[in-house]
C-alpha positions in Angstrom: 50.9 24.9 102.8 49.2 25.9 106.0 49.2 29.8 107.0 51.6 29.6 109.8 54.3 28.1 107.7 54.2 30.6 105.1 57.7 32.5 104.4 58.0 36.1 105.2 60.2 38.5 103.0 61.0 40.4 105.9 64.3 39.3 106.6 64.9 42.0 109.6 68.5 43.5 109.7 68.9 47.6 109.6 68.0 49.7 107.1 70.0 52.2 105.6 68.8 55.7 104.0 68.0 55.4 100.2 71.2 57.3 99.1 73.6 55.6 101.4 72.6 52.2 100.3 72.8 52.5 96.5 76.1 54.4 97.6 77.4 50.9 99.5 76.1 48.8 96.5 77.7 51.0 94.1 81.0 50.0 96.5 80.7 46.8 96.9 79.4 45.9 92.4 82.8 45.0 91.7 83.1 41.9 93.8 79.2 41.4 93.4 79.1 39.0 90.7 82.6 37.2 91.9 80.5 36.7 95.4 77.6 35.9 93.3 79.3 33.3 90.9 80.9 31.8 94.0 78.4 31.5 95.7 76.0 30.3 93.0 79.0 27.7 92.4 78.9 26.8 96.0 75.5 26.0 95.5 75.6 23.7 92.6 78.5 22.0 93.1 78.9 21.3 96.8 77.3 19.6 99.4 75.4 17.3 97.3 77.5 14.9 98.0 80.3 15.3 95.2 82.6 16.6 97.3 80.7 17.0 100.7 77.1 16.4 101.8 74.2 14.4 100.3 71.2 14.9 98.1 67.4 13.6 97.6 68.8 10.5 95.8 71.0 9.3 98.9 69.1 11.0 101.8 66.6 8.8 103.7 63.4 10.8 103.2 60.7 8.9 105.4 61.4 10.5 108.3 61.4 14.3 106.5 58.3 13.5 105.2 56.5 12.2 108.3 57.6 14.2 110.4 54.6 16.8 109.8 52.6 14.8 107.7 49.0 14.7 109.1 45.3 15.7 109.0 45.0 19.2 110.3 41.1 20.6 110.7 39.7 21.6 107.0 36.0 23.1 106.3 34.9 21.9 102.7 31.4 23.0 100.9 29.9 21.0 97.9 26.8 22.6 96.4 24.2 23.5 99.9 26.1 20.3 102.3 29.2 21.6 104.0 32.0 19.0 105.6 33.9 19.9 108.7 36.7 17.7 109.9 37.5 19.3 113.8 38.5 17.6 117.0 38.4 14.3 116.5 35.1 14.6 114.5 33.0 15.2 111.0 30.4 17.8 111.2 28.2 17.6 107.8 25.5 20.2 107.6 22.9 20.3 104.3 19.8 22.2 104.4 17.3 20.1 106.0 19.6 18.4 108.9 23.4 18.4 110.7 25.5 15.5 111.8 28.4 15.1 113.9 30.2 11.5 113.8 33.4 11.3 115.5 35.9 9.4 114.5 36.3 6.7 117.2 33.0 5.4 115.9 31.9 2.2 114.3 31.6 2.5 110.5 27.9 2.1 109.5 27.1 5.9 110.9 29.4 7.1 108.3 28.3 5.2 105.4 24.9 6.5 106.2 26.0 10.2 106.6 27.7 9.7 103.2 24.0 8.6 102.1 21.7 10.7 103.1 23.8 13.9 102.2 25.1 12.2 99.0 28.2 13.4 99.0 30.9 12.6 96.2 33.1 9.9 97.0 32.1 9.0 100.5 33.9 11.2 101.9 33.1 10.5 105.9 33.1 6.7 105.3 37.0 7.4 103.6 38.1 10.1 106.4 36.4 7.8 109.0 39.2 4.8 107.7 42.2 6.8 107.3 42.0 9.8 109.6 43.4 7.5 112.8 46.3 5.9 110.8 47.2 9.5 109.6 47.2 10.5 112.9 49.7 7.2 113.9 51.7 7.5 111.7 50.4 4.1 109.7 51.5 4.8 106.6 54.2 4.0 103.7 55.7 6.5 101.6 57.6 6.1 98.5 59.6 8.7 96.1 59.6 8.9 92.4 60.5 11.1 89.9 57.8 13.0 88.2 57.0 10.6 85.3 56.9 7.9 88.1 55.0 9.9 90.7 52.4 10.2 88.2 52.1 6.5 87.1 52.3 5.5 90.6 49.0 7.8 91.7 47.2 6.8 88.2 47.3 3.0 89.1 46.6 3.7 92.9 42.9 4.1 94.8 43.0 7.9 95.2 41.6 9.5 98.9 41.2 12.6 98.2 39.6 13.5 101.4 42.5 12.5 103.4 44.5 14.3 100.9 42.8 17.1 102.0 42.7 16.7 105.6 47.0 16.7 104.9 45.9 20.1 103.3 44.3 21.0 106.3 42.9 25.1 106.3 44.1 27.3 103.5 43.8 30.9 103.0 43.9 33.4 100.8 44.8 31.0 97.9 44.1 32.5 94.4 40.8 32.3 92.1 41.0 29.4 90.2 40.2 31.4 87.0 43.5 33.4 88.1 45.6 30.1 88.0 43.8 29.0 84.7 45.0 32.2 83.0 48.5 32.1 83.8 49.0 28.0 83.8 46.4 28.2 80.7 45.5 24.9 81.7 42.9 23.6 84.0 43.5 23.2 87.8 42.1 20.3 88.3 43.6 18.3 85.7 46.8 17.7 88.0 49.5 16.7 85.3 48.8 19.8 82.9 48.9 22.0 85.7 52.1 20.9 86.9 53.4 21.7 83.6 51.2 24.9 82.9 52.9 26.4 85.9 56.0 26.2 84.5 55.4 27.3 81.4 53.8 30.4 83.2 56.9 31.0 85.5 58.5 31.0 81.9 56.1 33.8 80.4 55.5 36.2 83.0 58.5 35.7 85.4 62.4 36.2 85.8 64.9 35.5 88.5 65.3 38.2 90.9 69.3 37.9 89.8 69.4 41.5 91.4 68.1 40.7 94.6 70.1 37.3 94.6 73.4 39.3 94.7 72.4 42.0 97.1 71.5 39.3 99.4 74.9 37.7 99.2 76.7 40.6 99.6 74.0 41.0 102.9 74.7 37.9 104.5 78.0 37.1 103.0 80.3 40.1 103.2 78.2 42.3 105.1 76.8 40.0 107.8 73.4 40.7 107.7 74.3 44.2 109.4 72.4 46.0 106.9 69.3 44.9 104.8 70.5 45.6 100.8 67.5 43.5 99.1 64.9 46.2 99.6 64.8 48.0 96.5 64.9 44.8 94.6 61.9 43.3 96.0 58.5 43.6 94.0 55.0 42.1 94.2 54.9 38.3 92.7 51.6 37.6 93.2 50.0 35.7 90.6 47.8 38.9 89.9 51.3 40.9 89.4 53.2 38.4 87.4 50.0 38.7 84.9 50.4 42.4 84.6 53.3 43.0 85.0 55.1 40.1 82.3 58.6 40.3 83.9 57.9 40.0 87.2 61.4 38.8 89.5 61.4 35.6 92.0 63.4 34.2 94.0 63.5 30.3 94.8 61.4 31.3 97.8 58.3 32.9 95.7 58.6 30.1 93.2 57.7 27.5 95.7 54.6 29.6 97.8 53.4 30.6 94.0 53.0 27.0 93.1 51.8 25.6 96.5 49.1 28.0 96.0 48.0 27.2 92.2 48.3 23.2 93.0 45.9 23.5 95.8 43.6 26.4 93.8 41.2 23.4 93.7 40.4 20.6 96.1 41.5 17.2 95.8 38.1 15.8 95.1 38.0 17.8 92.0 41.5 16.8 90.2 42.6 14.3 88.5 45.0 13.4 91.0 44.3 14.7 94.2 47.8 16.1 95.7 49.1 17.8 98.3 52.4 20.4 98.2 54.6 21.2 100.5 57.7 23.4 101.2 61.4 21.7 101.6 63.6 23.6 103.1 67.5 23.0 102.5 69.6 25.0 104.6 72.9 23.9 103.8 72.3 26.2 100.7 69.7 28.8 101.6 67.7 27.0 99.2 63.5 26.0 98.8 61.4 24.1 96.6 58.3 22.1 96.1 57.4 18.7 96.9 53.7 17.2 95.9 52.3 13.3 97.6 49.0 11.7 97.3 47.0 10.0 100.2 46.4 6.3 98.5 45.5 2.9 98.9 47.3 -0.1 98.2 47.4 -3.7 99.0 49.0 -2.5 101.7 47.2 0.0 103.1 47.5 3.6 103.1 51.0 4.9 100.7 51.9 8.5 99.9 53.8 8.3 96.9 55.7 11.7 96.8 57.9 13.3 94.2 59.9 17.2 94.1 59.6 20.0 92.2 61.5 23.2 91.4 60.0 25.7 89.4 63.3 28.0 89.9 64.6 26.3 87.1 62.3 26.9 84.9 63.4 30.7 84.5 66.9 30.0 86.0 68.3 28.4 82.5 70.7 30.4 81.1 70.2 33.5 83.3 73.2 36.0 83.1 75.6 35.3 86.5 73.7 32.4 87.5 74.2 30.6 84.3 76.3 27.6 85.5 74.6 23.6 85.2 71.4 24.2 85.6 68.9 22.0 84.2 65.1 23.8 82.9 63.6 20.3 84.1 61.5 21.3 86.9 61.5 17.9 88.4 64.2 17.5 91.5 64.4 14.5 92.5 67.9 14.4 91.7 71.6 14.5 93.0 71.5 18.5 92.5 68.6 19.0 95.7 68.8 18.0 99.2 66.6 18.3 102.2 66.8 19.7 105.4 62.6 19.8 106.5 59.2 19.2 104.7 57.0 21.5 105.8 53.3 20.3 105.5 
């Protein structure tokens, strides 16, 4: 995810005086977990397209997902040679020499840059290719489930480097021996740390059930006149979950957590070089993960794509909220729906 998409807690609305707020929630408890159950009920059961609506399943997703998808500007460093992707051109600096090729030129410069700086994977003769159809919008995407997404990217030409120009700038993502502590698997072995994340979630997190209901009583009974959710709101950092055990989430903090731990490494270095993103589904205040791969096929360039919601992996079986939830993580399914893909 790129900085200026990430999500702020700060939801605005007035603040009330310590006393006078536990005083209004204190008021208001008794319909709290009827408002919470409806609403909980409202967003499991409708608008998926039982009743009303539609989901992932039904939904054409092309235009979602292209809508942001592109190469933004990305600075890389690989031993003493640094990559920089910027205005239309690939800057590679080593310690003897520094190159600039820009894209709109013929091939055989970038085969040589990749040469002479011996960088893994060609990396300028790859970006060089499949930078201008990114920028176009020349490309194919499918969607899979997760077992699927994964086969699909295995038996596919991985570019890892337009994966990462997708990426484009991150900051302030966590150590990678942070993410290897909590996941206990290896970052850059993609499939165990899609799995190692939720088993983390599972370990050292809970769902912020508390602030869930003072937000509905906010925004459903109250009208977002006051802000309620304060007190509930903790640190969820990685660094926090891991000393803290039981630290609460929301769906929100879920998603930014795990866009964070599956881009802890770059693409060059996993196993399957991916790419997360935030959907947003408005229709039920609702956000979760999706993850695609920059390949090549007969075709030419494919994203396969698939979605992932580590809410559930903490939200089985969870007090008020326990209605049919499934602790699969993978959501692909009729149960989520997209409004935007944020990139």
């Amino acid at each position: 995810m790129k900085p200026a998409d990430r999500v702020s807690d700060d939801d605005g609305g007035a603040s009330l005086p310590e006393y006078s707020r536990r005083g209004l929630l204190g008021r208001v408890a008794g319909g709290a977990a009827a408002v919470g159950g409806a609403k909980a009920v409202d967003n499991i059961l409708v608008g998926y397209g039982r009743l009303s609506g539609t989901n992932l399943l039904a939904q054409d997703l092309e235009p979602l997902a292209s809508d942001e998808f592109g190469p933004s500007p990305f600075r890389l460093t690989h031993r003493e040679t640094t990559l920089r992707y910027e205005d239309e051109a690939i800057t590679v600096t080593g310690p003897e020499q520094s190159q600039r090729f820009r894209l709109t030129a013929d091939a055989p410069p970038a085969s040589r840059i990749d040469a002479a700086h011996q960088l893994p994977g060609r990396p300028v003769t790859e970006l060089h290719a499949d930078v201008p159809l990114l920028k176009t919008g020349d490309v194919s995407f499918s969607f899979h489930s997760l077992p699927e997404f994964l086969s699909a990217t295995s038996n596919a030409t991985p570019r890892p480097y337009s994966t990462l120009a997708v990426r484009g700038r991150t900051e302030d993502e966590p150590a990678v021996e942070t993410i290897r502590e909590f996941t206990g698997s290896e970052p850059s072995r993609t499939p165990e740390l899609i799995s190692g994340l939720a088993a983390g979630f599972q370990q050292h997190a809970r769902y912020n059930t508390e602030r869930y209901l003072a937000r509905t009583i906010q925004f459903n009974l109250l009208l977002d006149t006051v802000s309620l959710d304060e007190p509930f709101r903790q640190p969820t950092t990685f660094e926090a979950m891991l000393e803290d055990g039981t630290s609460p989430l929301l769906c929100w903090d879920f998603t930014e957590r795990s866009i964070e731990a599956l881009h802890a490494v770059s693409p060059f270095q996993q196993t399957i070089p991916i790419v997360a993103a935030r959907v947003d589904d408005t229709r039920h205040g609702h956000v979760y993960t999706a993850i695609a791969s920059v390949v090549r096929d007969e075709d030419g360039l494919h994203v396969p794509m698939t979605f992932l919601d580590y809410r559930n992996a903490v939200l089985f079986d969870e007090g008020v909220l326990s209605l049919p939830f499934s602790d699969e993580i993978g959501a692909f399914d009729s149960r989520h729906r997209a409004t935007k893909i944020r990139w």
